[in-house]
GUVO-490351 format. One record per residue (C-alpha): chain; x, y, z; residue number from 1. Coordinates in nm, 4 decimals. Example, Ala and Ser with C-alpha at 12.3 -4.5 7.8 and 13.67 -1.06 7.14 Angstrom:
 cadena     east    north       up num
      A   1.2300  -0.4500   0.7800   1
      A   1.3670  -0.1060   0.7140   2
This chain:
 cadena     east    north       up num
      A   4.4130   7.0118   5.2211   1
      A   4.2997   7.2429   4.9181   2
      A   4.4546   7.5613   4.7935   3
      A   4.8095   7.4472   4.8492   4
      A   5.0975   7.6494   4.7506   5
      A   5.4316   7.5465   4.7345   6
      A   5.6465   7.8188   4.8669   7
      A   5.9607   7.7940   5.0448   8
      A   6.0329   8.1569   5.2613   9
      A   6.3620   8.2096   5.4093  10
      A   6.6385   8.4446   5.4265  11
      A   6.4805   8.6362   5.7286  12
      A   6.6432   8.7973   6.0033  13
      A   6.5336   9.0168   6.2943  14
      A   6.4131   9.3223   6.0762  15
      A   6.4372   9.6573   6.3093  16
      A   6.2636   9.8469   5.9878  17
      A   5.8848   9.9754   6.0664  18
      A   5.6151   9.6922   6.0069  19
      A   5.4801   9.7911   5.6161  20
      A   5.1032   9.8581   5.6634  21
      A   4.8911   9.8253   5.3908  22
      A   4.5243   9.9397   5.3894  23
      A   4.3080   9.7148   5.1464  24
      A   3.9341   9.8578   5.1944  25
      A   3.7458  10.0919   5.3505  26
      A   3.3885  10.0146   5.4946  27
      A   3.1040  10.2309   5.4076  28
      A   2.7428  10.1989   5.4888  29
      A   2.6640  10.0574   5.1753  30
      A   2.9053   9.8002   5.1771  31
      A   2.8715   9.6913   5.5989  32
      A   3.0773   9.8253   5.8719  33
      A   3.1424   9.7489   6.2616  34
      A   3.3016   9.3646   6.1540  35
      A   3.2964   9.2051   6.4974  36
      A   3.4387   8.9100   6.4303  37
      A   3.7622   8.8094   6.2437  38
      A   3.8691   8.7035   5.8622  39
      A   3.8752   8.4004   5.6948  40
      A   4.0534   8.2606   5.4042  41
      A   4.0347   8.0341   5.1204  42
      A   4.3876   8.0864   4.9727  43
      A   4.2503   8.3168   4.7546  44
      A   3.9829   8.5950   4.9142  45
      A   3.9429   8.6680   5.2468  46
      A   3.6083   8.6515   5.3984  47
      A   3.3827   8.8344   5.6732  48
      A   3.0978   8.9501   5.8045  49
      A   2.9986   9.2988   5.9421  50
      A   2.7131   9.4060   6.2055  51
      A   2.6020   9.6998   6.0762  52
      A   2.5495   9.8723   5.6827  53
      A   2.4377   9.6920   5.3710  54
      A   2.1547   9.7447   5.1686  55
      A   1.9167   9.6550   5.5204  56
      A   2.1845   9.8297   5.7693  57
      A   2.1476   9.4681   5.9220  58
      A   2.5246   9.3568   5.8104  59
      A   2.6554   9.1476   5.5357  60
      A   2.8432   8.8835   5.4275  61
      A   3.1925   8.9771   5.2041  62
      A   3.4795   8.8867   5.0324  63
      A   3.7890   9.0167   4.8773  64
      A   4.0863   8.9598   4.7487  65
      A   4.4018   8.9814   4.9416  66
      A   4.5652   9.2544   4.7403  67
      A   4.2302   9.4810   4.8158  68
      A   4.0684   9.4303   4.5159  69
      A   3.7182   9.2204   4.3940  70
      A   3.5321   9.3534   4.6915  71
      A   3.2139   9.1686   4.7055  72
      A   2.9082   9.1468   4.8970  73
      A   2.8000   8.8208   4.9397  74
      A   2.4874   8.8555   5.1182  75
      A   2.3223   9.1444   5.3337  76
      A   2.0835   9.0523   5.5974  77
      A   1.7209   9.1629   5.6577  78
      A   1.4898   9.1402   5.9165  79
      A   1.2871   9.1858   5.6800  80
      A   1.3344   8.8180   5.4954  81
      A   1.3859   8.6761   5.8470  82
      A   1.7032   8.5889   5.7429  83
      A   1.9182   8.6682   6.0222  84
      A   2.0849   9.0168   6.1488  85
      A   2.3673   9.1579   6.3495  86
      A   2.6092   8.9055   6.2771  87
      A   2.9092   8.9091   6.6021  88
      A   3.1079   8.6541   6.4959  89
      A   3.3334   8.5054   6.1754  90
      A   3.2675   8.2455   5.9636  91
      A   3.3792   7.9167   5.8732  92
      A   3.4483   7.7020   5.5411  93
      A   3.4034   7.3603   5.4360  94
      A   3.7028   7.3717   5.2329  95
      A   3.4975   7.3958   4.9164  96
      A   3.1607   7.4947   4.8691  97
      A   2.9932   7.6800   5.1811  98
      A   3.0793   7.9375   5.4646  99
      A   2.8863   7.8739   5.7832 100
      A   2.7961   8.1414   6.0018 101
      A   2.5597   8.2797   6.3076 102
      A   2.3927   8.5980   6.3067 103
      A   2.2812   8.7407   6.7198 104
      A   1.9608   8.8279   6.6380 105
      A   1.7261   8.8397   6.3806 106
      A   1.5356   8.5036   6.1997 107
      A   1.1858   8.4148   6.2416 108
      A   1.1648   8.4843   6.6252 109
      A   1.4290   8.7292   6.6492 110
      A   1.6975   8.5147   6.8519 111
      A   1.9336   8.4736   6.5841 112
      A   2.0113   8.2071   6.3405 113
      A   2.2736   7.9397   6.2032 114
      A   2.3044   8.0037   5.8085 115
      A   2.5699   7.8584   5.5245 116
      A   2.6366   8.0614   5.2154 117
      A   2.7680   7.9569   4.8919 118
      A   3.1263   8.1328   4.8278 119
      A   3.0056   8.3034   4.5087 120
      A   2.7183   8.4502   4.7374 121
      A   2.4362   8.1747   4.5947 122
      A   2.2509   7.9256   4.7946 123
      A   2.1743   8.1517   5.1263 124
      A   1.9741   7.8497   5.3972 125
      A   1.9368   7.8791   5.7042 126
      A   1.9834   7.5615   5.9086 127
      A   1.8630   7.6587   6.2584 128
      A   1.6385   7.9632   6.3698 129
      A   1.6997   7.9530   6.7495 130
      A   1.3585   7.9662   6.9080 131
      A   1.2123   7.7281   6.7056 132
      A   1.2765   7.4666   6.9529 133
      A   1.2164   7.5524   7.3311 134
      A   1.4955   7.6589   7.5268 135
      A   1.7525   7.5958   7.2268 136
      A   1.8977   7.9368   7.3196 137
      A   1.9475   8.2550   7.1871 138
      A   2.1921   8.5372   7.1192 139
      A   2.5301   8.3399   6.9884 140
      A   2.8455   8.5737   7.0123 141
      A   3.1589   8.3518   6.9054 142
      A   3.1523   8.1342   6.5371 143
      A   3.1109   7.7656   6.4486 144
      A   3.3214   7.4636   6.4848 145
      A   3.3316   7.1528   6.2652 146
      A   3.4537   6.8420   6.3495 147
      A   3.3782   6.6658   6.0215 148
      A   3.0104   6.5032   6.1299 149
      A   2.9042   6.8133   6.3533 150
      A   2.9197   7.2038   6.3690 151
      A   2.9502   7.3145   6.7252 152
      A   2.8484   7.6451   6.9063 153
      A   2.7020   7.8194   7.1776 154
      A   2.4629   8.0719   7.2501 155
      A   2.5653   8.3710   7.5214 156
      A   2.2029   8.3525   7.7151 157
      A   1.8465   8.1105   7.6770 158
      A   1.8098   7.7906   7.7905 159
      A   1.6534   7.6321   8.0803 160
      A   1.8632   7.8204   8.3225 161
      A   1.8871   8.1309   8.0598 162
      A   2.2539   8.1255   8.1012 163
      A   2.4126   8.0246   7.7534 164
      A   2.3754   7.6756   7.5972 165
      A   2.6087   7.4534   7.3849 166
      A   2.4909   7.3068   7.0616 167
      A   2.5643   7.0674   6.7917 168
      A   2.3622   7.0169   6.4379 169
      A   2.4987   6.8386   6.1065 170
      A   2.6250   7.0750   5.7823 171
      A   2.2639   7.0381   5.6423 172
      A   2.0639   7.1512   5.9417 173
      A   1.9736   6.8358   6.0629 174
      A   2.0141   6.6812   6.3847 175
      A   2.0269   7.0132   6.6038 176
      A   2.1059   6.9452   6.9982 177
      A   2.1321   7.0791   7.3109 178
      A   2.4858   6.9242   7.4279 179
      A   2.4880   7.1275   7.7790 180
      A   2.2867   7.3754   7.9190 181
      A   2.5077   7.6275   8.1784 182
      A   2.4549   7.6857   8.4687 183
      A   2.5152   7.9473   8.7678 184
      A   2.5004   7.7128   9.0100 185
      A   2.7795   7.4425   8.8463 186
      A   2.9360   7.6336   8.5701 187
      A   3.0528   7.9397   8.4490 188
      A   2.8010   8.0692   8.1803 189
      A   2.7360   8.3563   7.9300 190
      A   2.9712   8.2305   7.6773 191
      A   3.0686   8.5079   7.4489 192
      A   3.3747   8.2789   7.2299 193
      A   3.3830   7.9848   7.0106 194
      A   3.4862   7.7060   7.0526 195
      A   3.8294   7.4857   7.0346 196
      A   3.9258   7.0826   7.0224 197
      A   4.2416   6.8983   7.1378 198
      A   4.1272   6.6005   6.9210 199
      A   3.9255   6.5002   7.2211 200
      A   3.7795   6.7413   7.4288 201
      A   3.5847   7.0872   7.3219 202
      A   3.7704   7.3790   7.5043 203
      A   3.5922   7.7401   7.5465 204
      A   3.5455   8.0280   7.7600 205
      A   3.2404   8.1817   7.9731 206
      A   3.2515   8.5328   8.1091 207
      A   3.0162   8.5363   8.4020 208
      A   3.0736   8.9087   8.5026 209
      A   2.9661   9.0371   8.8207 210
      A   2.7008   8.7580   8.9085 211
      A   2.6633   8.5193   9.1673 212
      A   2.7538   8.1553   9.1815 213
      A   3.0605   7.9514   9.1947 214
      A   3.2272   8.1080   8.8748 215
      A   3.0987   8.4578   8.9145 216
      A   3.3869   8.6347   8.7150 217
      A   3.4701   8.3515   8.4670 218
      A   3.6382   8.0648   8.3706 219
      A   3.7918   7.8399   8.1274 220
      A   3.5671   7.4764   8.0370 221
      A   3.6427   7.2073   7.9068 222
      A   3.3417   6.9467   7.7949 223
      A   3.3434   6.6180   7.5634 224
      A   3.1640   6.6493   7.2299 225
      A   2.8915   6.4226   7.3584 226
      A   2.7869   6.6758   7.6782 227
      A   2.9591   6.4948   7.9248 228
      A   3.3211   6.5504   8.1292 229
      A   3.2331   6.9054   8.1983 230
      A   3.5054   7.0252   8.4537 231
      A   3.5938   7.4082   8.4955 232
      A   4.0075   7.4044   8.4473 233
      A   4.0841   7.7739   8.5131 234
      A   3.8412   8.0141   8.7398 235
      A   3.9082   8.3705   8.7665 236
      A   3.9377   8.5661   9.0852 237
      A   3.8719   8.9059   8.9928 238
      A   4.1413   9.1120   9.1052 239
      A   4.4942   8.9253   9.0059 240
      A   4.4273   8.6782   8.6942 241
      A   4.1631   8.8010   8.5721 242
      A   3.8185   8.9078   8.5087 243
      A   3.5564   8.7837   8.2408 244
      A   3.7498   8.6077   7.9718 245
      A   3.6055   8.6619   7.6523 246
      A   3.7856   8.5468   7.3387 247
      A   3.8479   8.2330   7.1397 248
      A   4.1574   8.0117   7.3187 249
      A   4.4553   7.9154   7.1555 250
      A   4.6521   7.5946   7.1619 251
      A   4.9490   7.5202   7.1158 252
      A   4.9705   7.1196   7.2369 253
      A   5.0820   7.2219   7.5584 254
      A   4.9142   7.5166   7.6590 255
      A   4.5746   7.6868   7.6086 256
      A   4.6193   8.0351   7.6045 257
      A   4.3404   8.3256   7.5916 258
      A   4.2633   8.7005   7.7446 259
      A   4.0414   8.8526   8.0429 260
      A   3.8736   9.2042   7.9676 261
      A   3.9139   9.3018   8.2938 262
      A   4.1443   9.3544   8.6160 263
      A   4.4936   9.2062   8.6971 264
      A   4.7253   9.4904   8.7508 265
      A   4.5592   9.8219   8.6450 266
      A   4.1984   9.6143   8.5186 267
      A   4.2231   9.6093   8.1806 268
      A   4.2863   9.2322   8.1134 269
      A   4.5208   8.9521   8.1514 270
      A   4.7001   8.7377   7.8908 271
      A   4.7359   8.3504   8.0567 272
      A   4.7980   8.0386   7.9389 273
      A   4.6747   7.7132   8.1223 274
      A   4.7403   7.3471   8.0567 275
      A   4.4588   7.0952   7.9424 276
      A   4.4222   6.9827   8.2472 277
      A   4.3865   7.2756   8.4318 278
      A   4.7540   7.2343   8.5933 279
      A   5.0479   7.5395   8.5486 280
      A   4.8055   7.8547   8.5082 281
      A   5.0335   8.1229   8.4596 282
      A   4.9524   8.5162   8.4154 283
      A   5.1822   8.6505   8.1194 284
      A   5.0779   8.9766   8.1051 285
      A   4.8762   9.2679   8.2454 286
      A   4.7780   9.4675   7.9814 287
      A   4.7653   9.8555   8.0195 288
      A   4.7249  10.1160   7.8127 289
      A   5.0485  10.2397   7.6635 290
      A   5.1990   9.8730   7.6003 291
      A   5.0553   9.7169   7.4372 292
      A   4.7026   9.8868   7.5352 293
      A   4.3602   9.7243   7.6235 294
      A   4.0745   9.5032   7.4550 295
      A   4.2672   9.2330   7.3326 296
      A   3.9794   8.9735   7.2233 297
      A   4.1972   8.6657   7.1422 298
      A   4.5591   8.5644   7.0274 299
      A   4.7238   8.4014   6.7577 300
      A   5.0209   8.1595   6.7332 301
      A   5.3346   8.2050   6.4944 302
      A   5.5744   7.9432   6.6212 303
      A   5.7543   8.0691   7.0092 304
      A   5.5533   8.4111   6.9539 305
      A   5.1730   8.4911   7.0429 306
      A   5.0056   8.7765   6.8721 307
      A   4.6904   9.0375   6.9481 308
      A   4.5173   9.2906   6.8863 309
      A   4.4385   9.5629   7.1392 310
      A   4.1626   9.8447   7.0703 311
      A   4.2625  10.0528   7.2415 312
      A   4.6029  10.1815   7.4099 313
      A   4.9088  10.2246   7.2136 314
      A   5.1244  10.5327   7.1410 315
      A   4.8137  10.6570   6.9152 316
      A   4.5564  10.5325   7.2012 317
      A   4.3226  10.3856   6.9615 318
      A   4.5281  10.0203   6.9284 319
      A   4.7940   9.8110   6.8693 320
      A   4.9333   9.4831   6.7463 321
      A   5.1659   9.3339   6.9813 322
      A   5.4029   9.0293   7.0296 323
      A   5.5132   8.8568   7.3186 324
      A   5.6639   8.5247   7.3329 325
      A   5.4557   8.1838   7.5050 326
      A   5.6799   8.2302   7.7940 327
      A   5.5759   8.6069   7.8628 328
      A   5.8939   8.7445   7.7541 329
      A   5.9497   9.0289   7.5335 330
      A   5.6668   9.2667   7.4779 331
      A   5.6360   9.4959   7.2204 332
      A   5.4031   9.6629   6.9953 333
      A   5.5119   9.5996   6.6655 334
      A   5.2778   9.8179   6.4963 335
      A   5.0638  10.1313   6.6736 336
      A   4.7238  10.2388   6.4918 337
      A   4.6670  10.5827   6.4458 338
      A   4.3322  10.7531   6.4253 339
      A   4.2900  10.8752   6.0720 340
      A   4.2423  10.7361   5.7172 341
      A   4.4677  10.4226   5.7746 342
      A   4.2242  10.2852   6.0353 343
      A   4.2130  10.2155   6.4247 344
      A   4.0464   9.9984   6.7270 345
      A   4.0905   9.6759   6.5797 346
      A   3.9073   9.3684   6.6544 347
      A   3.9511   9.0115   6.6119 348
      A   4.2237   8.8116   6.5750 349
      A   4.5021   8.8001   6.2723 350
      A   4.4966   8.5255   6.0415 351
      A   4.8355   8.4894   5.8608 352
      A   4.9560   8.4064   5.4653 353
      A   5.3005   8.2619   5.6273 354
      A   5.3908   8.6349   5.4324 355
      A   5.1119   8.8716   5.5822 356
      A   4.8761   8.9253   5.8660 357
      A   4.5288   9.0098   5.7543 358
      A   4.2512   9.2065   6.0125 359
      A   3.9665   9.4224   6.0514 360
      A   3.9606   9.7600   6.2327 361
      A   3.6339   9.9207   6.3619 362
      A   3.7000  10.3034   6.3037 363
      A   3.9062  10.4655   6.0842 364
      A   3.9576  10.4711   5.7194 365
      A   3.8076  10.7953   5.4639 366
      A   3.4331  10.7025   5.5834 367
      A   3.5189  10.6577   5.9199 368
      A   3.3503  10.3321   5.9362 369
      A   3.6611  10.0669   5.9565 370
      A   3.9439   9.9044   5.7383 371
      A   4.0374   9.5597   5.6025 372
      A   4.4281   9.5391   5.6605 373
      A   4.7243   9.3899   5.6328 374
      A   5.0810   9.3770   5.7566 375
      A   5.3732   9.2361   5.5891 376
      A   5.4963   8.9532   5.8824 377
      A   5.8448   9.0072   5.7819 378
      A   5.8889   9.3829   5.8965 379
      A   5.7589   9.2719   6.2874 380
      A   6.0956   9.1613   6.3886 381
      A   6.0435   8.8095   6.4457 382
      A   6.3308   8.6121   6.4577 383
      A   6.4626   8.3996   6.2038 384
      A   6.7824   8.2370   6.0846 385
      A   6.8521   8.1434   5.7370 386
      A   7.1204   7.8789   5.5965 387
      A   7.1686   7.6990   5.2932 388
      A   6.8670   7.4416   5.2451 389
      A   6.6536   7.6388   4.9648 390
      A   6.4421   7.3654   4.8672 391
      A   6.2250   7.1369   5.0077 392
      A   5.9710   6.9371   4.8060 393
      A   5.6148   6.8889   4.9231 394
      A   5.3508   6.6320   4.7829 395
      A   5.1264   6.5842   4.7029 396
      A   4.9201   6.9115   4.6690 397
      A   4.6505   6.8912   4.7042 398
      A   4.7149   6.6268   4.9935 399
      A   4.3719   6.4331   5.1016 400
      A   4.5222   6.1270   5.3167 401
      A   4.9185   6.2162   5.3283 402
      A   5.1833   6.4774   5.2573 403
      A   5.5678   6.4343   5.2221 404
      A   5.8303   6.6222   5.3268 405
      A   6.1483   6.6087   5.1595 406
      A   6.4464   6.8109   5.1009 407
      A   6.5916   6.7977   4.7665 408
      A   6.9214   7.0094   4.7810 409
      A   7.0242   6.7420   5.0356 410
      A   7.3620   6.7143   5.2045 411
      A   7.3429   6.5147   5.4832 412
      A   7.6109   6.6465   5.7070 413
      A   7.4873   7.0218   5.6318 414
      A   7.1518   6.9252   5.7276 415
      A   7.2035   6.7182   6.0639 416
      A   7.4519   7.0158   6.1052 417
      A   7.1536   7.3067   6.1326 418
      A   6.8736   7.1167   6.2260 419
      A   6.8920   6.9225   6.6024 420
      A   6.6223   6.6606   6.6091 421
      A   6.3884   6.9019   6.4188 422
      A   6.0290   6.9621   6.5159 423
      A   5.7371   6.9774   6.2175 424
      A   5.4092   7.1989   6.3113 425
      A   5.1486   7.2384   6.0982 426
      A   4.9647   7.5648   6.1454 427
      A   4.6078   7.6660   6.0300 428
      A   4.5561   8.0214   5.9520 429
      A   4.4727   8.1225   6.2996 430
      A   4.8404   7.9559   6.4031 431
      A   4.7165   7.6941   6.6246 432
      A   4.8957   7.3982   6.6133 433
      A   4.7063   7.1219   6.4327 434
      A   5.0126   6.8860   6.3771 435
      A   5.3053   6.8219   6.6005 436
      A   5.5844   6.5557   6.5363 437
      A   5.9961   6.5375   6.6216 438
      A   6.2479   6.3800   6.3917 439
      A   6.5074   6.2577   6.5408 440
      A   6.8684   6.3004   6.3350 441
      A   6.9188   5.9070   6.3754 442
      A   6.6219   5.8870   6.1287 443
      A   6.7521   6.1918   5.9548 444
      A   7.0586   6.0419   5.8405 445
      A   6.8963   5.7144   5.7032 446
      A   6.6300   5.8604   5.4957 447
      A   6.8208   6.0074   5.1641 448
      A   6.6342   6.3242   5.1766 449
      A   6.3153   6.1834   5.2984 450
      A   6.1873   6.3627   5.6240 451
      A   5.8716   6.3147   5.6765 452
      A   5.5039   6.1442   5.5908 453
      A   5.2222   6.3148   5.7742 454
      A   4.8735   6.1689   5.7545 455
      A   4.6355   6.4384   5.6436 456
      A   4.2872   6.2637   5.7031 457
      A   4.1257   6.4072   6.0002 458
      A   4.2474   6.7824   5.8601 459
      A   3.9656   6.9985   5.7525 460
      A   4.0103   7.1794   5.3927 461
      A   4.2092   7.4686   5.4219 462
      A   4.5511   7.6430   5.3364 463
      A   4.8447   7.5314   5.6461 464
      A   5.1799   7.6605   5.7478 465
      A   5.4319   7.4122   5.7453 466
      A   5.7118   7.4837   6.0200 467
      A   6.0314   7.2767   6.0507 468
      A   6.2444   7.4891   6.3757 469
      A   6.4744   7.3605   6.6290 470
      A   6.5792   7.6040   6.9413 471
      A   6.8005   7.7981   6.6866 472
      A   6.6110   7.8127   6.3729 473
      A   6.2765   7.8465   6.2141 474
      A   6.1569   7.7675   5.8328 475
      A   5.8090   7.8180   5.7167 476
      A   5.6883   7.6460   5.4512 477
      A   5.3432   7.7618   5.3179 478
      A   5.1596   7.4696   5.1814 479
């Protein structure tokens, strides 16, 4: 894991004041507008892609910093160059050298392409044009996935049956795949979402609106990384769970959970959550328009609490963020966009500091073209509970193979005291659980401050959340 800071943040408490809002950049059609996808991070600038605006109006590539400044441009498409336009998804990084990303259209014959990008905006390749092999597909919506020998993806339509494939090449460009074609007939298809892993399987989403066959208004897929295994686990009926699910899922090691853009009670969407296996579907939430509105694309993970983004809805109608817990409980929108110069409809997901949420907003701001955000975490009134452990020590940083866990202001009976057989999560910056593991407070009290050693190996670069919480309390440790 690179970019590793060693920050311990406690002391919070359900906070009743308003969430603290801070606007960081404001598109323009020089520097890109209409982002469709969400923000990355490498610990230090935040990174995305818009559709539209640049010096080609065909989008671009940017960074900034997370304080709003060192805006950047990275790269602006052209049809002209053949390089790719129209980008509809986010990126992803290596960890340190290259973002990899998929434009919808554009390339040599106009279907779209698979690119990496240096991060100081050098080095601009693109790895796959899709058309260039026959029936590779076309159109991709969602963003890459990397398992550490392959990126993953699919494409929404081409094909043999023109209904979406899934693909696989290597980091250089090499070794490009079909690893299943969909199907009406067997499968839900049009995939508009990227892809997920357990570790073993490849989880995603098709949306299938309105067409015939067996999955005609969606479903949730689950497929081995070699093509094979390809089951639907959760189908969608239309009219109670769920119409046309659309976003990336999120996993917590139990459940999947993800969003429909249509129907349930009043048709604008469900929330659900499903297990792996397809057993325990359960509808959270129908979302309407006051609370928390409509056009939630995806959710993120922080600990018991799932968060989204709606575009619409809201006490200002034009979006909100909102939290509900992984059991469906307490809704709320903890912040309300407002149209005006602060910036409304956003898209995406969050990605989270362990301090702030960072997003993107498609209207708003002094051009009227969109906003980079972010919201200070600790004004959303999440619960937390402090006591007196204040440090812990984590090494080493950067951690390739292992990290520790220790805590040095140690007292054995205070500690076994708060904590009851304490659970560790590690988090990446989209809050899906990539790490689980329980101590129990037998090993506790024989380990002199030692708590845990967590193998690191088969984590791709990036900067974590560290969470240590029991039923009661909750400590994040950004690392």
């Amino acid at each position: 894991m690179k970019n590793l800071l060693n920050t311990l943040i406690l002391n919070l408490l359900f906070l009743n004041a308003a969430a603290q809002y801070t606007k960081l950049f404001d598109f323009s059609s020089t520097d890109g507008y209409n982002p469709l996808g969400s923000l990355i991070s490498d610990g230090t600038y935040l990174y995305g892609m818009t559709a539209i605006g640049g010096a080609n109006n065909a989008g671009v590539i940017f960074k900034i910093k997370t304080d709003g400044t060192g805006y950047t441009r990275l790269h602006d498409f052209s049809s002209i160059a053949n390089d790719g336009k129209y980008p509809h998804g986010s990126l992803y990084y290596d960890g340190t050298s290259y973002l990899y990303g998929m434009t919808n259209s554009g390339g040599t014959y106009s279907l779209g392409v698979i690119f990496k990008i240096m991060i100081n905006g050098t080095g601009y390749t693109k790895l796959h044009e899709f058309g260039s092999i026959a029936n590779d597909g076309n159109s991709p919506e969602g963003s890459l996935y990397y398992d550490g020998a392959y990126l993953y993806g699919t494409t929404f339509s081409g094909g043999t049956n023109n209904a979406g494939t899934l693909f696989k090449l290597m980091s250089d460009g090499s070794n490009y795949s079909k690893v299943y074609e969909f199907n009406s007939s067997v499968s839900a298809y049009y995939p508009l979402a990227s892809l997920i892993t357990d570790g073993t399987f490849l989880y995603g989403t098709a949306s299938t609106a309105g067409v015939t066959g067996p999955y005609q208004y969606g479903a949730v897929f689950k497929i081995l990384p070699s093509g094979s295994s390809y089951s639907v686990i959760a189908a969608f009926t239309n009219t109670n769970n769920g119409l046309s699910p659309g976003g990336t899922l999120t996993y917590d090691g139990t459940y999947l959970y993800g969003t429909t853009s249509q129907y349930g009670f009043g048709g604008l969407g469900t929330l659900f959550k499903v297990k792996p296996d397809g057993s325990n579907f359960t509808k959270l939430f129908d979302f309407y328009n006051m609370l928390p509105g409509s056009g939630c694309n995806e959710v993120m993970l922080n600990g018991n609490y799932l968060y989204g983004l709606t575009q619409s809805g809201g006490s200002g109608g034009v979006g909100a963020l909102f939290t509900i817990k992984t059991d469906g409980s307490g809704i709320k929108n903890s912040y309300n966009f407002m149209l005006g110069v602060s910036g409304c409809q956003p898209i995406g997901t969050l990605i989270s500091d362990g301090v702030n949420f960072y997003g993107l907003c498609q209207a708003g701001g002094i051009n009227n073209k969109g906003v980079i955000f972010k919201i200070n975490s600790l004004t959303l009134g999440i619960e937390y509970v402090n006591n007196n452990l204040t440090q812990f020590n984590i090494y080493p940083s950067p951690a390739d193979e292992f990290l520790n866990i220790s805590c040095l202001s140690y007292e054995l009976s205070a500690l076994s005291g708060v904590i009851d057989n304490p659970k560790f999560e590690i988090l990446n910056m989209l809050g899906q659980v990539v790490y689980q593991s329980t101590v129990s407070n037998v090993a506790l009290r024989a380990v002199e401050g030692h708590l845990l050693t967590i193998s690191t190996k088969e984590l791709p670069n990036g900067l974590y959340t560290i969470v240590l919480q029991n039923a009661k309390q909750k400590f994040i440790i950004q690392h």
